[in-house]
Each structure stands twice: as structure tokens, then as C-alpha cells.
KOLNU-79180 format. One line per 3 residues: number of its first residue (from 1); their letters; for each residue x, y, z of N, C-alpha, C. Coordinates in steps of 0.02 Angstrom, whole numbers, m for minus. Layout:
// KOLNU-79180
NUM) a) X/Y/Z/X/Y/Z/X/Y/Z ~ ... .
***
This chain:
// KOLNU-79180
1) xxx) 3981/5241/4813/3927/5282/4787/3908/5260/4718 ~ 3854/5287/4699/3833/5249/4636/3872/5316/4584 ~ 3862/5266/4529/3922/5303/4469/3885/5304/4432 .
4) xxx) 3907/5361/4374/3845/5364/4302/3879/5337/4251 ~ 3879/5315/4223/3902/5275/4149/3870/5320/4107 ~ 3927/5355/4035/3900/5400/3990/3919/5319/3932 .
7) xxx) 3862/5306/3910/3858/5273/3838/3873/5326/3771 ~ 3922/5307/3742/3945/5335/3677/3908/5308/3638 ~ 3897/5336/3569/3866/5304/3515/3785/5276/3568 .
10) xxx) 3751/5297/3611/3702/5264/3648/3658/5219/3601 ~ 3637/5257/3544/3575/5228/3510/3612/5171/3492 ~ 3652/5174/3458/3668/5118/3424/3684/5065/3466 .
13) xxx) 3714/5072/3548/3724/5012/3585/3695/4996/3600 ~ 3637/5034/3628/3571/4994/3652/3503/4966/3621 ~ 3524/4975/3555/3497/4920/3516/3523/4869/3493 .
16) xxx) 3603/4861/3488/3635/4828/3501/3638/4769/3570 ~ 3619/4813/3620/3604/4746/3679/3550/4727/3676 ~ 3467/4774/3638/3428/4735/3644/3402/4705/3603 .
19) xxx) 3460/4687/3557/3462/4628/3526/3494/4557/3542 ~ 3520/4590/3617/3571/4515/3635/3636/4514/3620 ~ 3665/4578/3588/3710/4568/3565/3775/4586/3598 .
22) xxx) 3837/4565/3604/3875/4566/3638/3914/4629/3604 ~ 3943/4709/3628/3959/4742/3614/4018/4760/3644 ~ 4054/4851/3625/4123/4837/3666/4107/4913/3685 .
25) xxx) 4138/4948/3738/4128/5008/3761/4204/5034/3705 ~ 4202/5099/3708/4233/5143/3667/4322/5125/3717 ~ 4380/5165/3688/4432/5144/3719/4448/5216/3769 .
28) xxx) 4388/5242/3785/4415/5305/3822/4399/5268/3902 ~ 4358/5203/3901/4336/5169/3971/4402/5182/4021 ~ 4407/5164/4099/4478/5177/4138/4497/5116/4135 .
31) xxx) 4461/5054/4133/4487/5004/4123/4555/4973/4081 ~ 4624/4953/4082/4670/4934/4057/4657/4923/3986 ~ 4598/4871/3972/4580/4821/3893/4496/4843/3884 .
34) xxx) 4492/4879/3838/4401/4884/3815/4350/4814/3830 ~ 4294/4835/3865/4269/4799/3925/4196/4766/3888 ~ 4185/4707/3897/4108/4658/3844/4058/4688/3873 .
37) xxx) 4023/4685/3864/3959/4714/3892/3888/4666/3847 ~ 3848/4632/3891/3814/4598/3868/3737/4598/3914 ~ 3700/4633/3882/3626/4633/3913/3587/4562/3919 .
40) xxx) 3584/4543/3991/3550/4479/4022/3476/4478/4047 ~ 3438/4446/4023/3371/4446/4079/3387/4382/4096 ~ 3402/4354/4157/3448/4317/4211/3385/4278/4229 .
43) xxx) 3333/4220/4228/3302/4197/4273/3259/4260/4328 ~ 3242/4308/4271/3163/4343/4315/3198/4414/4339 ~ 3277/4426/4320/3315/4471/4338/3323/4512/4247 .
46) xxx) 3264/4554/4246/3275/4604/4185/3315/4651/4163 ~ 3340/4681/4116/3360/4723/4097/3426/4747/4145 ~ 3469/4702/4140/3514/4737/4189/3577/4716/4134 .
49) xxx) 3637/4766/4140/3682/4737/4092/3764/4717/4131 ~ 3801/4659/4110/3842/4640/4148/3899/4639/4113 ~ 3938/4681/4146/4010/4724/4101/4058/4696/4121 .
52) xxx) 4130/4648/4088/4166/4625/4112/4237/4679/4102 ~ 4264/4688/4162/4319/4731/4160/4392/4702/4170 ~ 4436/4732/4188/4497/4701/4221/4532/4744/4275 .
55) xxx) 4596/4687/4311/4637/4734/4361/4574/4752/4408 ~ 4552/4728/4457/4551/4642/4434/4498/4611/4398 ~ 4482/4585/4378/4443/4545/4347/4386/4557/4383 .
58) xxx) 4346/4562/4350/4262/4564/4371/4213/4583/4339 ~ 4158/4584/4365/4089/4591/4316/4040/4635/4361 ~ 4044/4713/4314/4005/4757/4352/3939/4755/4319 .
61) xxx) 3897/4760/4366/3801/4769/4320/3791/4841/4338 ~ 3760/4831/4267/3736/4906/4278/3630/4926/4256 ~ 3620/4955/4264/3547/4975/4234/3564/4991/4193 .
64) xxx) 3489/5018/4161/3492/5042/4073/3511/5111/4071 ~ 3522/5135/4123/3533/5212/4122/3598/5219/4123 ~ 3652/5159/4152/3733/5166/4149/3713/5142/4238 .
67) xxx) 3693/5155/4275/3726/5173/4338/3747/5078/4383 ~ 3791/5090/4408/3818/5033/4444/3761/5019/4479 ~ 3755/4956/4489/3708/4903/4523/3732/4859/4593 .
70) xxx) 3799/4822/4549/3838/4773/4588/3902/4786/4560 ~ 3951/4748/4595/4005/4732/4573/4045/4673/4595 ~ 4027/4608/4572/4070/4536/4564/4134/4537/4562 .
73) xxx) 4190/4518/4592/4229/4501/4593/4300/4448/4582 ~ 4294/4410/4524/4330/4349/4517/4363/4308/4557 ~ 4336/4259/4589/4374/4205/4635/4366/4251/4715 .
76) xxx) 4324/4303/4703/4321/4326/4790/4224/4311/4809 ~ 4219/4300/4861/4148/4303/4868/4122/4376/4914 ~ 4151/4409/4927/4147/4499/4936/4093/4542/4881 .
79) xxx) 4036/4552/4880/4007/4587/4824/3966/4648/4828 ~ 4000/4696/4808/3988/4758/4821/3886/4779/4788 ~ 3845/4803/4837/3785/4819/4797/3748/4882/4808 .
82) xxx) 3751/4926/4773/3701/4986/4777/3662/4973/4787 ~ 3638/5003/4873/3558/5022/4904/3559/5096/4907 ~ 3490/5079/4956/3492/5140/4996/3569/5181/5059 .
85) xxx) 3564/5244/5036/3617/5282/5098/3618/5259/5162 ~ 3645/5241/5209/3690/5276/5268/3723/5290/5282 ~ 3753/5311/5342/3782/5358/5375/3820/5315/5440 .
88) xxx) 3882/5327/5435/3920/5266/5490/3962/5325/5511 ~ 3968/5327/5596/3996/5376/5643/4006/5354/5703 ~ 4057/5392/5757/4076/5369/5807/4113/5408/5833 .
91) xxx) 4047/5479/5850/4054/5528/5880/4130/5547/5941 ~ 4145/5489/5991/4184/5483/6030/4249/5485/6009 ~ 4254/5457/5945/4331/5452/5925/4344/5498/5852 .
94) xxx) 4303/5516/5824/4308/5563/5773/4253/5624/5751 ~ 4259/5694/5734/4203/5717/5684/4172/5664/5605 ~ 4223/5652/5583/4201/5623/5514/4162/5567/5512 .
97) xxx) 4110/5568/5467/4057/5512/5445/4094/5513/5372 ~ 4045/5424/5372/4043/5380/5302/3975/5381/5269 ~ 3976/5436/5220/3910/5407/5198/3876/5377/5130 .
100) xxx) 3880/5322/5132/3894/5278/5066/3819/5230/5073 ~ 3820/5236/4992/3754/5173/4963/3792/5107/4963 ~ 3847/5101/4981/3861/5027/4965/3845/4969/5021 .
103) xxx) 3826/4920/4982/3812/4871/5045/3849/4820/5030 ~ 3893/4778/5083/3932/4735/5043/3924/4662/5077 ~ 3888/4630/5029/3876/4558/5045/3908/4494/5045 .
106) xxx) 3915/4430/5066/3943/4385/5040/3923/4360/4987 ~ 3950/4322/4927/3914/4268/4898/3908/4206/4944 ~ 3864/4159/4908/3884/4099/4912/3931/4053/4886 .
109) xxx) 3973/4075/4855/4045/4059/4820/4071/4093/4780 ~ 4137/4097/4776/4176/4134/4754/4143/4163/4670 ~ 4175/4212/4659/4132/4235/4575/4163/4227/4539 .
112) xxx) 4158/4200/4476/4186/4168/4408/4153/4199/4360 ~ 4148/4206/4297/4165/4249/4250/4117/4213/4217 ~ 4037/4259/4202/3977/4216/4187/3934/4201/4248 .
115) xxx) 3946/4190/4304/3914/4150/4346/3831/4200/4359 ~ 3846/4264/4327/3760/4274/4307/3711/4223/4309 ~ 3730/4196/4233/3698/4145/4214/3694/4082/4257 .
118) xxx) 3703/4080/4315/3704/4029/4353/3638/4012/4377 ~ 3623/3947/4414/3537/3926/4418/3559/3971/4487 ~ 3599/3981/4546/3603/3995/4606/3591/4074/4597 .
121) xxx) 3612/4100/4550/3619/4177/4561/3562/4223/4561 ~ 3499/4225/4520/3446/4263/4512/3422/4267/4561 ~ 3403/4195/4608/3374/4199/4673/3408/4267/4721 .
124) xxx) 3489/4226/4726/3518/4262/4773/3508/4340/4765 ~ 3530/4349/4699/3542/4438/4673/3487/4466/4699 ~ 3421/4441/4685/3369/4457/4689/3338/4486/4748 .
127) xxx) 3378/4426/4814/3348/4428/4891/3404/4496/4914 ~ 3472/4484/4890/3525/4518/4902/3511/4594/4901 ~ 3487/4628/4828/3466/4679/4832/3410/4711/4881 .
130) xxx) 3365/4687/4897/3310/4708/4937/3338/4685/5006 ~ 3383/4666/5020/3409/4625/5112/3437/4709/5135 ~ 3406/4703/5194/3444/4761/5242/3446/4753/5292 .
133) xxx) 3452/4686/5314/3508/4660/5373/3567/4692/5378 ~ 3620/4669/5435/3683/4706/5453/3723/4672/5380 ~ 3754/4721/5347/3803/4688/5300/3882/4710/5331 .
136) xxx) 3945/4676/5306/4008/4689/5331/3982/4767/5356 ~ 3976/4812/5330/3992/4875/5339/3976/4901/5412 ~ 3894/4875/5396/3859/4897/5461/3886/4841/5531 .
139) xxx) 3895/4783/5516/3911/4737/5595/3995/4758/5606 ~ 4029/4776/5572/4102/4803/5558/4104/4872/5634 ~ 4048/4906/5620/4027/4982/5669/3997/4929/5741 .
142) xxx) 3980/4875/5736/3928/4845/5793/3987/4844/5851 ~ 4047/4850/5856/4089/4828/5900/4137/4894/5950 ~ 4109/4975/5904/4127/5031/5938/4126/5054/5990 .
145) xxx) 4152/5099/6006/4148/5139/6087/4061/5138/6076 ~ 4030/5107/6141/3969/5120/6175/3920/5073/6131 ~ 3949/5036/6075/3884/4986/6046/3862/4951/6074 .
148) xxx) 3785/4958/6067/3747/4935/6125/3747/4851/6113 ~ 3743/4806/6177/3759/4720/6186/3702/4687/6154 ~ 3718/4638/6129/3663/4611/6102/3660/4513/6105 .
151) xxx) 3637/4491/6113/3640/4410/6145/3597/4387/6086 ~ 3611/4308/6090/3584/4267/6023/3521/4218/6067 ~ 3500/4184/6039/3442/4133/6079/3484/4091/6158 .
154) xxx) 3559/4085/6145/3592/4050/6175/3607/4073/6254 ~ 3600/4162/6241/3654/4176/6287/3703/4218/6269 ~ 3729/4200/6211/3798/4235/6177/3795/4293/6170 .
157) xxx) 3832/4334/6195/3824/4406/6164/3889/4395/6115 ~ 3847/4438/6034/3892/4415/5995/3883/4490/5947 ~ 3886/4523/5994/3890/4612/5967/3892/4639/6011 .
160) xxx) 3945/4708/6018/3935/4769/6082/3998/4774/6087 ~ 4005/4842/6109/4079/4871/6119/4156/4816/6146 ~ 4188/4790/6085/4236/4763/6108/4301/4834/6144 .
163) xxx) 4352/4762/6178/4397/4807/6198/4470/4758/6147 ~ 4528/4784/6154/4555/4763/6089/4606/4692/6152 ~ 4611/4702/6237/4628/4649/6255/4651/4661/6311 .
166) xxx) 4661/4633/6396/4673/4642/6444/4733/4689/6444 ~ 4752/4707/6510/4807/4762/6519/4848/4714/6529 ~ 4935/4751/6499/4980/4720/6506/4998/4707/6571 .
169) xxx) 5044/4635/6580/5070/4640/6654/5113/4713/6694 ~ 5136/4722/6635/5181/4790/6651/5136/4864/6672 ~ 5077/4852/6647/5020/4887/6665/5035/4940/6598 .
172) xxx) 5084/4925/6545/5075/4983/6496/5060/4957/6437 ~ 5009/4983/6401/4950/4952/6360/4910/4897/6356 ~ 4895/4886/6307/4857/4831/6311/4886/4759/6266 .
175) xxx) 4876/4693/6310/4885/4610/6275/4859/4617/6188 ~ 4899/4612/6139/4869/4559/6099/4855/4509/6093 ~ 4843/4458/6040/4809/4378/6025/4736/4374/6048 .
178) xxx) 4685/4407/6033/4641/4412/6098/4572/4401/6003 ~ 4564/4340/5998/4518/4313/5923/4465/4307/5953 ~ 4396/4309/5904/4346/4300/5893/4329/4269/5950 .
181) xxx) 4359/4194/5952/4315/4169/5992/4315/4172/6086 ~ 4376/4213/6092/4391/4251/6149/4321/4296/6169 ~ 4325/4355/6117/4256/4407/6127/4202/4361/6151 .
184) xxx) 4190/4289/6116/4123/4270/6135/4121/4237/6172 ~ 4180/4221/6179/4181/4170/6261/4134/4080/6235 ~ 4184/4071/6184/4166/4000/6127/4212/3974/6131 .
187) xxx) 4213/3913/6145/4254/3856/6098/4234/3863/6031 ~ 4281/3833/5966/4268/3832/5903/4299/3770/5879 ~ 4280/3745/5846/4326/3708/5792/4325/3718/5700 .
190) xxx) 4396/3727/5714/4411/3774/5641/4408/3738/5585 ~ 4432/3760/5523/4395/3721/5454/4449/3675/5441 ~ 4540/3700/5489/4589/3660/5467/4590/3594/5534 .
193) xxx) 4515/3583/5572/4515/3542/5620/4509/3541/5710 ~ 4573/3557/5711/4569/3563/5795/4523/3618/5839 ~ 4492/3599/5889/4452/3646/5901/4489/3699/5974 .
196) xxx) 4457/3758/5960/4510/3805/6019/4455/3828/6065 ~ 4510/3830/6094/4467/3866/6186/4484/3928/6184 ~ 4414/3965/6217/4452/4033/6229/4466/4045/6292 .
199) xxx) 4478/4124/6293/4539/4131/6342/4490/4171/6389 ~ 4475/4164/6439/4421/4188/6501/4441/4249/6518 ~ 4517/4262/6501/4530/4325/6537/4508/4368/6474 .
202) xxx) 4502/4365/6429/4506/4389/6349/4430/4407/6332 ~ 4377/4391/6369/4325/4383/6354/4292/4454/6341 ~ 4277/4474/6271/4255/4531/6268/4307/4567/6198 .
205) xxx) 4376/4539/6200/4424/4568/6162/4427/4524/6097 ~ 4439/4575/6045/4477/4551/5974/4552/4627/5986 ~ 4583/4565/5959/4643/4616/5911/4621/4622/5855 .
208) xxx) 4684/4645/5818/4651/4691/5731/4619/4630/5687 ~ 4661/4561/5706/4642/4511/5633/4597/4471/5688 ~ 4588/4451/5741/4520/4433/5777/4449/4461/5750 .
211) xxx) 4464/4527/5760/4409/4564/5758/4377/4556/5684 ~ 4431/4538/5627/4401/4550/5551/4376/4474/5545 ~ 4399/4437/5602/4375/4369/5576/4328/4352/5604 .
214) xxx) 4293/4398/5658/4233/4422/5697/4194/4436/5657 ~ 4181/4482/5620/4130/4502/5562/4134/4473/5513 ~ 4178/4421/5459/4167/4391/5401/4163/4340/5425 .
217) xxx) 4212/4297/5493/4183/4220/5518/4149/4216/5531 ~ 4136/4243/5613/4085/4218/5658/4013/4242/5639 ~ 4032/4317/5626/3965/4336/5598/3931/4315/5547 .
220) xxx) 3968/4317/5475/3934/4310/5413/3943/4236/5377 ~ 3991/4190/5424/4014/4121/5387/4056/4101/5345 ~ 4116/4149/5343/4163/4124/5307/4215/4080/5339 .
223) xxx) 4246/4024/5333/4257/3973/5361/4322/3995/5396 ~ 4361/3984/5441/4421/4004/5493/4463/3952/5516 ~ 4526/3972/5491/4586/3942/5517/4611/3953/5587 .
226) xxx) 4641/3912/5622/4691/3918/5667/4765/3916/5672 ~ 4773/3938/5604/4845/3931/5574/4853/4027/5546 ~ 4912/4014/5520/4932/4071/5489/4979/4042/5401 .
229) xxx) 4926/3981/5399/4961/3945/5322/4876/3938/5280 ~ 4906/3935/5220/4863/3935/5161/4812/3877/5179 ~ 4741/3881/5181/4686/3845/5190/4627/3852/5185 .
232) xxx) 4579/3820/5184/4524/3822/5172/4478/3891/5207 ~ 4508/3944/5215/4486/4003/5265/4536/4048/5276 ~ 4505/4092/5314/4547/4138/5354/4588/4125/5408 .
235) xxx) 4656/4144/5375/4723/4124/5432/4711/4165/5473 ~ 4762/4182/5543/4734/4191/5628/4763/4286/5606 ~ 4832/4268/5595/4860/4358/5585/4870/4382/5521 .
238) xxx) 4880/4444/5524/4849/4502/5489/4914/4479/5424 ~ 4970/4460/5439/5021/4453/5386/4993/4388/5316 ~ 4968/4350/5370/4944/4282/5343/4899/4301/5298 .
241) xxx) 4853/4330/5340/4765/4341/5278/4794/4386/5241 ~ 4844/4432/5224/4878/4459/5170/4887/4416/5127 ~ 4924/4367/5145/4970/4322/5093/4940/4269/5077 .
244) xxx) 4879/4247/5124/4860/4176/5105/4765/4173/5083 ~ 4759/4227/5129/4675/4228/5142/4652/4210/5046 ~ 4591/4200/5095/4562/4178/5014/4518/4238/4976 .
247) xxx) 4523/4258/4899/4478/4314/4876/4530/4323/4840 ~ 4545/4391/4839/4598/4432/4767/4621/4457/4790 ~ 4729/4482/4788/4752/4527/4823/4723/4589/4779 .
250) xxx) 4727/4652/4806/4724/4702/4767/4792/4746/4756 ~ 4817/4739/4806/4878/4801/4803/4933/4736/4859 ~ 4997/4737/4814/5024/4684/4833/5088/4718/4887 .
253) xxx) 5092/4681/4946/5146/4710/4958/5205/4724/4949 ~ 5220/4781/4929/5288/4795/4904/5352/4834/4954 ~ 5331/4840/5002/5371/4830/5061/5387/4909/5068 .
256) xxx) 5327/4949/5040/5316/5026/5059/5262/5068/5049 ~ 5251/5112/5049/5197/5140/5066/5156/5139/5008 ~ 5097/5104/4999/5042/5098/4954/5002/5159/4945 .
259) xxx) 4992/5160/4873/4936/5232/4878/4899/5210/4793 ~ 4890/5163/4806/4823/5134/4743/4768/5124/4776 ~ 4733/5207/4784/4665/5201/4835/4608/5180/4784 .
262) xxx) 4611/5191/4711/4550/5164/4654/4551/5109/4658 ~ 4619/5062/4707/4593/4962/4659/4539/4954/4697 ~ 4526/4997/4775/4467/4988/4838/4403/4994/4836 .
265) xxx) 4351/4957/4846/4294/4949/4868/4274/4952/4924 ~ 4207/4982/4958/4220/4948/5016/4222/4886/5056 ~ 4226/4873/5105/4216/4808/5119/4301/4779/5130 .
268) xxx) 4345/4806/5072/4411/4762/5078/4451/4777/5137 ~ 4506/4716/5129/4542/4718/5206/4605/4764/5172 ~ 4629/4810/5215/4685/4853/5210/4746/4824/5261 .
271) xxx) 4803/4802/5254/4849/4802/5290/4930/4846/5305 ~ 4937/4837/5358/4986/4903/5368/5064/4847/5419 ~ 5097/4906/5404/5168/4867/5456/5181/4939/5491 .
274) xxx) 5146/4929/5576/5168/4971/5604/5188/4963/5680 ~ 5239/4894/5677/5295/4892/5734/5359/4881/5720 ~ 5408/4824/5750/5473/4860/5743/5515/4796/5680 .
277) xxx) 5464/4760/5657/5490/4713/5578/5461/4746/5542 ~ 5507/4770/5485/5467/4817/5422/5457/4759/5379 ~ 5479/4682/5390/5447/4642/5327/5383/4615/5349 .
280) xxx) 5365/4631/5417/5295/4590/5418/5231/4637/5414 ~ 5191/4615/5391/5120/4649/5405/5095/4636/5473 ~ 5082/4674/5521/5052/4688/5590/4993/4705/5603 .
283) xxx) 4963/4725/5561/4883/4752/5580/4854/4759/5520 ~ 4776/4740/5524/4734/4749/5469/4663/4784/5491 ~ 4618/4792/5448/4580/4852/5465/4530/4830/5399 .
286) xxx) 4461/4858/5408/4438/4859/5345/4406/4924/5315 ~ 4399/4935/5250/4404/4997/5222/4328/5000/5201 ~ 4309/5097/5223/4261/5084/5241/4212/5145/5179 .
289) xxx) 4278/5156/5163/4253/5206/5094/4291/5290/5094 ~ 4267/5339/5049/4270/5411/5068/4232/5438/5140 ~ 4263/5496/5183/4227/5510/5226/4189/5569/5217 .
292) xxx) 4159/5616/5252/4148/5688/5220/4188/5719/5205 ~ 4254/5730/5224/4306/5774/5219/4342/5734/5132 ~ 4321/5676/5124/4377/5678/5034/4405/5614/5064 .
295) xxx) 4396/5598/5117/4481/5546/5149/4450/5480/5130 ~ 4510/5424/5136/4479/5367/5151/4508/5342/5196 ~ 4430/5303/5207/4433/5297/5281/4423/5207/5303 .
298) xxx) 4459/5182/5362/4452/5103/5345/4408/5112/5446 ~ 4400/5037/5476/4406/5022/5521/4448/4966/5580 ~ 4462/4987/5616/4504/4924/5639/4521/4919/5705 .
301) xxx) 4543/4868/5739/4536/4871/5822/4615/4880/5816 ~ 4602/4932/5892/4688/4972/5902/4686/4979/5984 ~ 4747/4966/6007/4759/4961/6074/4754/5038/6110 .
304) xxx) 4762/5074/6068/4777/5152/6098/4697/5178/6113 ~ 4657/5168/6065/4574/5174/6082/4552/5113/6128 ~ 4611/5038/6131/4548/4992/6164/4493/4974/6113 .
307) xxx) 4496/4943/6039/4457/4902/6036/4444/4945/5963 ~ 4421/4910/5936/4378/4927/5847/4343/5013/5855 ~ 4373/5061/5810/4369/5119/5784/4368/5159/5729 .
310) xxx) 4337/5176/5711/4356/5212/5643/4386/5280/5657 ~ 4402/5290/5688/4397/5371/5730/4497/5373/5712 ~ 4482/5447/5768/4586/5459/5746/4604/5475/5822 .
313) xxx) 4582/5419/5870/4634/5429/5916/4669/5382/5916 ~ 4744/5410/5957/4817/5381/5925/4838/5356/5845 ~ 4799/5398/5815/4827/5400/5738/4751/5387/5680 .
316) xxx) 4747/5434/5635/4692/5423/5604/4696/5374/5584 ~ 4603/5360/5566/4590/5307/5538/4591/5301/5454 ~ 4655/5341/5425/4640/5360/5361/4703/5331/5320 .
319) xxx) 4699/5324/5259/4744/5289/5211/4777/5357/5169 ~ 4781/5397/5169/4783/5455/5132/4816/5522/5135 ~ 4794/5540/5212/4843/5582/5273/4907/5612/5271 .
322) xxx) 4946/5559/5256/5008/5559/5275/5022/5539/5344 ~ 4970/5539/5383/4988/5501/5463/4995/5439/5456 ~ 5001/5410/5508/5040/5350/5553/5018/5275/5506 .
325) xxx) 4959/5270/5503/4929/5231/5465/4927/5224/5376 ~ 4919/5289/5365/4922/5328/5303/4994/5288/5263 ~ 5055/5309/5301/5119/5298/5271/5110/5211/5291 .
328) xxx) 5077/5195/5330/5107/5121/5340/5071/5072/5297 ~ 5024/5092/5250/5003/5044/5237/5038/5027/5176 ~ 5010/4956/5175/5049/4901/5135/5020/4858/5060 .
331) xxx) 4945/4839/5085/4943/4807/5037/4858/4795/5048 ~ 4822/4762/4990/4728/4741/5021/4703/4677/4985 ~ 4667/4670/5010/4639/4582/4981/4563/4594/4974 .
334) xx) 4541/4579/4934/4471/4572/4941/4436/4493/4935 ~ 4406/4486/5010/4387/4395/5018/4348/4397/4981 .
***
């Protein structure tokens, strides 16, 4: 949601920036270290001011009135941007809606400290703000109970109700391993080389870290491993893109129950350990903000619903609770 920034001393700072001048916010900010603040007209991008904070590192813009704009990220290309409201629901598996201004885009490369001033950025910021295409948030919901199918020029249907993966032989629950390129019924070749086949019986299914590499790979272009080791992309499971994925950890695993819900934005990946190794991470999910009720709330594909949910059957979809998910989570990354 968008935030108000109270300027102390106002007069004096904002003649202070519009002079160019590089100033410091007062030490009551939440930030760890008092935060620069430096008013940019960016290549045709006016009056906007770009506040460097910490924990983690980044550069929030704001208007002249205080209120959040964007929020950059250091070394992640994840970038949070105030639009217009909606409203994300899924009547079948829960009462609670999300209803948030945030839209969360990719960069075109990771964010570095300054990169305002970059020749690439004005354009982008520029198109970025006014774009209301599917962003993570919205193609994240494209894969729910009853989302309607949708095909590319090719053929591909590459949106519509996944399921999370065939029935076990035993006939009790459902197969994991069931990636991206399973759902689409693709060969791929990944960024660390070899190219993979999918699996015919699988066709239609992601598991939890398929499915996230469904909406930031296949969908939006972030490059994909077939490994679970440090590389040029997103590793295959949910333990890996903890430890290796590329962006910023936020909340590191400490091998118990996490409850640093402020380091979160939306958009980030949340991970949890909820089978029978308490040192591995098992499932990931992405976080999808406050819901109406106060909670936060992530999304993620789960065998007990069959497939990507935000909802609370077989265990809410909430970090906060004290339920199943709630206590298990572990740790978050933001790509």
C-alpha cells in the first residue's frame, strides 16, 4: 500500500532538494542508519526523490508529498511500484482477499545504488509505471482453482488452472517434481545448458518451486537452471532458490520459525520446512501482501488443494497464524 512520509523541518528540506542538495532525514526514520535523500529530474522523470535506506539496501522514490512511488532493491531485479488497486481472490479456497496498489515488476538488471541515473532507467521507469499488463502478482493468481486457459500464437497454453501433479501410484496424494516445463508440455534448454524434456504424464502440473519458476521464468524471463547449485538463474527446488537463487536473502534461515514479516514486500519468495528433514527447505510460495483480515498472506502450489492457492485448504495460506505454514516458515529472498 502506499505510505505517507511526514517531512520534519519540511520547509527547510525542500528547499534544500530544490536546490539539488543532498540532505539527511531526522534519526526518528525505522531505518537502522539515517537515510540520503536526493531530489532527481532523471532524463524527463521530474520531481521525484530517491531515498537510500538499509537492511537491505535500497532506494525508495518518493513524490513531493512523501508518498512511496517505487522501491529498488540492491543486486535484486524484483521492483516494487505503486499503481492503481486490486483485488486478488479465490472464492473456492478461501473468504479473504488481497487488496493492494502494488505492482511488482522485473528490472532489466539487477539494482545498484544510483542506477537512477542510468541512460536505461527513465525509459523503463517511465513505461513501468503506466504498464498494466499481468505483473508477478497478477500471473502468480493465473494458475488457480477454475483460471480460465489461455494459448500463445503457438498452441501453448501457458496459463489456466494448474494441478500440483499426477496421483500417486499408491493412489494417496499427489507426485511431486512436476516444473514449468511439464505444465507446458516444452522442451527447454536451461541457462546452465542441457536441454529437458517434459514429462507427458505431468502435463498441466507445477510443484511449489516449478510453479514459482513458472511465473518469474517462463513467464516474465528470468533465466532457469536445471540444477539445484549456484548459477546463472533459478535453481529447480525450493531449498536451492533459498540458498543460491539470485536477488537478496531477506530473512535467513535459521533453522526455526521466522517472524520478520516488515523485511517483506510483495512479490518475495517465502520458504518453509514442512516434511520429515527439519534441515531442508521443502516448499516455497510467494508473498502476496496483508489480506482483509490483518494476515499475511503468500501463494503457492500444494498437493492437498492440487495445484497453486492462496486459500486455507489443508492449512492456511498465512505466515502469521500460528498454523501449519505460519510456524514453518523459514526464511525469503527477493530475486
Amino acid at each position: 500500500m502506499k505510505r505517507k512520509g511526514m517531512l520534519v523541518g519540511a520547509g527547510v528540506a525542500v528547499l534544500a532538494l530544490l536546490a539539488g542538495v543532498v540532505v539527511f532525514w531526522p534519526q526518528e526514520s525505522t531505518d537502522p542508519v539515517p537515510s540520503a535523500v536526493e531530489q532527481v529530474s532523471t532524463q524527463g522523470v521530474p520531481e521525484l526523490i530517491y531515498e537510500r535506506v538499509n537492511s537491505p539496501a535500497r532506494t525508495i522514490v518518493r513524490d513531493r508529498d512523501g508518498s512511496v512511488v517505487a522501491t529498488f532493491t540492491d543486486d535484486a531485479r524484483s521492483a516494487l511500484i505503486n499503481g492503481s488497486r486490486r483485488t486478488f481472490s479465490e472464492p473456492k479456497a478461501t473468504a479473504a482477499t488481497v487488496n493492494t496498489s502494488a505492482w511488482v515488476r522485473l528490472l532489466p538488471q539487477p539494482w545498484a545504488a544510483g542506477a537512477e541515473k542510468a541512460g536505461w532507467f527513465a525509459e523503463w521507469f517511465r513505461a513501468a509505471r503506466q504498464d498494466t499488463t499481468p505483473d508477478v502478482l497478477e500471473i502468480a493468481t493465473q494458475y488457480t482453482i477454475d483460471a480460465p486457459d489461455e494459448k500463445d500464437a503457438k498452441g501453448v497454453r501457458f496459463r489456466g488452472d494448474a494441478s500440483f501433479g499426477p496421483v500417486k501410484a499408491s493412489g494417496a496424494g499427489r507426485q511431486e517434481q512436476s516444473d514449468f516445463n511439464d505444465y507446458l508440455g516444452l522442451p527447454w534448454t536451461f541457462a546452465n545448458g542441457p536441454t529437458g524434456e517434459p514429462d507427458r504424464g505431468r502435463y498441466g502440473a507445477v510443484d511449489c518451486s516449478g510453479y514459482v519458476r513458472l511465473v518469474f521464468g517462463y513467464r516474465l524471463g528470468m533465466p532457469l537452471l536445471n540444477t539445484n547449485t549456484a548459477g546463472p538463474g533459478l535453481p529447480r527446488r525450493a531449498f536451492a532458490i533459498s540458498e543460491f537463487g539470485p536477488g537478496v536473502q531477506l530473512v535467513t534461515n535459521e533453522r526455526r520459525r521466522a517472524t520478520d514479516y516488515a523485511a517483506l514486500q510483495p512479490g518475495d519468495l517465502v520458504f518453509f520446512e514442512v516434511e520429515d528433514d527439519p534441515e531442508t527447505l521443502d516448499h516455497v510460495g510467494i508473498y502476496l501482501g496483508i489480506d482483509d483480515r490483518g494476515r499475511h498472506r503468500f501463494i503457492s502450489s500444494r498437493e492437498r488443494i492440487n495445484g497453486p492457492t492462496m486459500g486455507d485448504v489443508g492449512g492456511t495460506s498465512l505466515l502469521d497464524d500460528g498454523g501449519m505454514y505460519s510456524t514453518a516458515w523459514r526464511s525469503a529472498r527477493r530475486l
